[in-house]
N, C-alpha and C positions, 0 to 999 in steps of 0.2 A: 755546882752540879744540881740539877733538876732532881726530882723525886723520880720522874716517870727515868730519866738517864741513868739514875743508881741503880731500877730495876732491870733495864738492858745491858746491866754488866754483870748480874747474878749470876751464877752457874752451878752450882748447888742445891741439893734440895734442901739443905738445913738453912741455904742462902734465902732461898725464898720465904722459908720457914720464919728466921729469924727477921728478914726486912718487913712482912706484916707481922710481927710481933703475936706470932701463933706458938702454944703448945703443942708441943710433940713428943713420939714415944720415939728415943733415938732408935730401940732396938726394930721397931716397926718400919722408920726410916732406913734403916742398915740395909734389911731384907727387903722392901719392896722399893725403893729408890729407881729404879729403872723403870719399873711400870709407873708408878704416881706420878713423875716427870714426861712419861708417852702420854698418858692421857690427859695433864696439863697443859702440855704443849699441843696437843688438840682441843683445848678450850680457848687456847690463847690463838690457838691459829681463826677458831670461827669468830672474837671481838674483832679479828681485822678485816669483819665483811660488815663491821655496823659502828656507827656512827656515835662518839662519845663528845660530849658536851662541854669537857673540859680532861683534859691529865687527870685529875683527882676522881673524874667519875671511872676514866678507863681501869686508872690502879683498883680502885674498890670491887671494879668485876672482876679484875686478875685475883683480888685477894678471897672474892667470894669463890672464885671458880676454883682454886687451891685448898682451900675448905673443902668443898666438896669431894674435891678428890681426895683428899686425905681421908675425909671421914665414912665415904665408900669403902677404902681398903682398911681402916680401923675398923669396921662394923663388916668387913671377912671377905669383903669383896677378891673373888682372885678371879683373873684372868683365864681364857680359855687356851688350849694348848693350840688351836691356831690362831689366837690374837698374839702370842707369846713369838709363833715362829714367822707372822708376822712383820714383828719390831723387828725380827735378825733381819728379814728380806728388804724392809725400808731402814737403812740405820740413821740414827740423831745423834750424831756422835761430840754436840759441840752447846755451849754453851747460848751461843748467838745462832744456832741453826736448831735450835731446839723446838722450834715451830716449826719447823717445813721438814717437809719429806724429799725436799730437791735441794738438798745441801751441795752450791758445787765443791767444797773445799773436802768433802768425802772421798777418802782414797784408799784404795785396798791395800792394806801395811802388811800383811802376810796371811796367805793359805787362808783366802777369803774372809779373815777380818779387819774392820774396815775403820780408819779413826781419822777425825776433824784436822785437817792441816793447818785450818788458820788458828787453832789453840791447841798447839803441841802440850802443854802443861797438865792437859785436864785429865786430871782421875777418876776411876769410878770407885776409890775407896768405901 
């Protein structure tokens, strides 16, 4: 399996944490995991409008772009309370849909919350 194929099975953020071989504060991960992964997955969604010269370059911008969001919310960055209610109104509820905001496999599971069909397993422990 490719490098760049190991990273499109990630689904965690200690996943992605761990695959570029980044330090991290579990307890800081615990609590912001939801936000660091939205805004991730909105750097990951703008690499797919520019052109990467090889896998190895694309991974290095996923890895720099994970830095950086990490290290915003380490240095106290927090969200606004309608960036927050936001994420409830576009949900990413999936590993592999964690870049788009037009997830089809999104389905309202009860009393308008809303979780990834094609990876039933996924937690947000």
């Amino acid at each position: 399996m490719s490098r760049l194929s190991e990273f499109e099975t990630l689904t965690d953020t200690e996943e992605f944490l761990d695959f570029f071989e980044l330090e991290y504060d579990e307890r800081l991960v615990y609590v912001k995991r939801f936000h660091i992964m939205k805004k991730y997955g909105e750097m990951i969604e703008k690499a797919k409008t520019e052109t990467f010269e090889t896998d190895e370059k694309l991974l290095d911008f996923y890895k720099f772009a994970l830095i950086t969001v990490y290290k915003n919310f380490e240095n106290g960055y927090s969200p606004s309370a309608a960036d927050v209610w936001a994420m409830y109104d576009n949900p990413s509820a999936c590993g592999s849909c964690s870049t788009s905001s037009s997830c089809n496999d999104i389905e309202e599971v009860s009393h308008g919350v809303h979780a990834c069909t094609s990876q039933p397993d996924l937690s947000f422990n």
